[in-house]
C-alpha positions in Angstrom: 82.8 90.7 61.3 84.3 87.3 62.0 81.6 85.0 63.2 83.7 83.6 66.0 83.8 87.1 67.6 80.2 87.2 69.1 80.1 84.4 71.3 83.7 85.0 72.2 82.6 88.5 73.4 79.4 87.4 75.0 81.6 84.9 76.8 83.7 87.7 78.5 80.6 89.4 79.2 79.4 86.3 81.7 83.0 85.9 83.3 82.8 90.1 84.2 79.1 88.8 85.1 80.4 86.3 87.2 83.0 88.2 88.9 80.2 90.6 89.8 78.1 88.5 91.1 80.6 86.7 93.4 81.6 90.3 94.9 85.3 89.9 93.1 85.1 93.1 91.1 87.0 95.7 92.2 86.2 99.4 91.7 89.8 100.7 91.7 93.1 99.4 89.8 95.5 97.6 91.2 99.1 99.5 91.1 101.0 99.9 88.1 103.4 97.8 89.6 101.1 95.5 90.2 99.8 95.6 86.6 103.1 95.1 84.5 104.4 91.6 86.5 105.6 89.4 84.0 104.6 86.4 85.7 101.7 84.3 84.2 98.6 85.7 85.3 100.6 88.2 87.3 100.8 85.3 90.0 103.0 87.2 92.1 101.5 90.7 92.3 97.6 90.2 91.2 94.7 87.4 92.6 93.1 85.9 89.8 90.0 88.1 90.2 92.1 90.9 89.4 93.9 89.3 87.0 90.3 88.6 84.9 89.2 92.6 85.4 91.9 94.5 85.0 94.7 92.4 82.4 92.4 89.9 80.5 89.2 91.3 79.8 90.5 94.5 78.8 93.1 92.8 76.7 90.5 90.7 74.8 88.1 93.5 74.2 91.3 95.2 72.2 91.9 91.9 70.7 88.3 91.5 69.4 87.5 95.5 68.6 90.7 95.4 66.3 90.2 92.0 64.8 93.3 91.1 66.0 94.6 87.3 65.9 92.7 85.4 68.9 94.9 83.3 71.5 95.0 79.9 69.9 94.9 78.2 73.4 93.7 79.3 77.0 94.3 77.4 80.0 92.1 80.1 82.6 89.8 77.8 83.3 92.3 75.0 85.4 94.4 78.2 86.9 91.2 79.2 88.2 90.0 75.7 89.8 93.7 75.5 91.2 93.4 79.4 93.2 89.9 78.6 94.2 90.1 74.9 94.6 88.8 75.9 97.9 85.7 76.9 97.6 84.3 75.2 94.0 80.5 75.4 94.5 80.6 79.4 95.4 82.8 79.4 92.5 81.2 77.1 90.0 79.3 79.4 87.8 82.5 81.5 87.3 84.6 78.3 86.3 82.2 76.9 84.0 82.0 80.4 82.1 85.9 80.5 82.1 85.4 76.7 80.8 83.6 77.7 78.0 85.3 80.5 77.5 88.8 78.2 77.1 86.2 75.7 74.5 85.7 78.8 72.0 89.2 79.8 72.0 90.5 75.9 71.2 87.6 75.8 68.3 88.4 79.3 66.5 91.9 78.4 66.2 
């Protein structure tokens, strides 16, 4: 196994963590209407929270279980102090872990 793949995965496990902790995860799916937006992030049918549970993590547990090619870039981290730019200290925790998160994706590339 690639080296770069366990503190990627342990990295997702403190953003679903984090998104627990803060009350943002959801127990039921958002439509599949909802789900197959084409929009960055799915902007205009998801909120970030529920772009993080249900589209990203999902997607990079596939991308990690079939040692497929890792993103070479994320930018999560500033998308997520932009939508919650409102309330950054209840938020912190969850922006550094996307932070770090974004660092091991730039340094496995």
């Amino acid at each position: 196994m690639d080296a770069r793949i366990g503190p990627i995965a342990d990295q997702l496990l403190l953003i679903e963590r984090e998104l627990r902790l803060l009350g943002m995860w959801s127990p039921a799916p958002p439509t599949t209407e909802a789900l197959a937006s084409q929009e960055p992030f799915c902007v205009d049918t998801l909120r970030l929270e529920e772009w993080l549970q249900w589209i990203f993590l999902p997607r990079m547990k596939v991308i990690l279980e079939q040692g497929q090619p890792l993103p070479r870039v994320s930018g999560i981290r500033e998308m997520a102090e932009e939508v919650y730019r409102q309330q950054p200290l209840e938020v912190a925790a969850l922006i550094e872990a996307l932070a770090d998160f974004d660092r091991l994706i730039m340094q496995s590339g």
